[in-house]
C-alpha positions in Angstrom: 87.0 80.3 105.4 89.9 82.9 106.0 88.9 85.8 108.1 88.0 88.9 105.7 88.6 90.9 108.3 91.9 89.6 109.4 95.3 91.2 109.1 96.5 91.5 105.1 97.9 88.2 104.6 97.4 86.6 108.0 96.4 82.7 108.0 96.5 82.4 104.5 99.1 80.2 102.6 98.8 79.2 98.8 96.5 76.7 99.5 93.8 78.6 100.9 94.6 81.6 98.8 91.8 83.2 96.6 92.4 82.8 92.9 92.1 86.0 90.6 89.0 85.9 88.6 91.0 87.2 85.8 93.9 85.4 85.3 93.9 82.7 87.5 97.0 83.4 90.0 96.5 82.8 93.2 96.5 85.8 95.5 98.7 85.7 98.5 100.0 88.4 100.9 99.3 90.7 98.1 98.5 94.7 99.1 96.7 95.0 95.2 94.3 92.7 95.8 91.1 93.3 95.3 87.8 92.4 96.2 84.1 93.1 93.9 80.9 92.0 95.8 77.8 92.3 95.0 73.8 91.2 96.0 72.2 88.2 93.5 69.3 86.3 94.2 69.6 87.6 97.9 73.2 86.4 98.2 76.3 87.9 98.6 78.4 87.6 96.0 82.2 88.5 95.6 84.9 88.2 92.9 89.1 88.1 93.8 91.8 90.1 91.9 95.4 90.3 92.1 95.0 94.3 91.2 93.8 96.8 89.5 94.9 95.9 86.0 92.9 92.6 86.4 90.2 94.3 88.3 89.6 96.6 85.2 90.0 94.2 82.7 87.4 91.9 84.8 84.0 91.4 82.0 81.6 91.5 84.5 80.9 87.6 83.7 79.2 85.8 87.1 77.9 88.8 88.1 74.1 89.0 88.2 74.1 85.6 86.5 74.3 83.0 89.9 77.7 83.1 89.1 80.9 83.5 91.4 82.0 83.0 95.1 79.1 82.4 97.2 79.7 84.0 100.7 77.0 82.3 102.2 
């Protein structure tokens, strides 16, 4: 797992990129991207976009549901 914390774009190639949960591109040394977590079932829960216009377009879908990234 890639640092969250770690310099914008540092140690992350295309490979280990995050994928927009929108429309699929993966994000890569990107200064709009974004990040939506939230708490389900007592785990952390987070969702990737490549900006705002995916971020605001985003249904909702996986959140509260079990759905999404799984931080832990």
């Amino acid at each position: 797992m890639v640092d969250p914390t770690s310099d914008l774009g540092e140690d992350v190639d295309e490979s280990s990129a995050p994928e927009c949960a929108t429309c699929g591109e993966k994000i890569v040394q990107s200064p709009t991207h974004r990040v939506v977590t939230w708490i389900d079932d007592e785990r952390v829960r987070h969702r990737h976009f490549c900006g705002d216009e995916c971020r605001d377009g985003w249904d909702g879908e996986g959140e509260g549901n079990g759905e999404g990234e799984d931080d832990g």
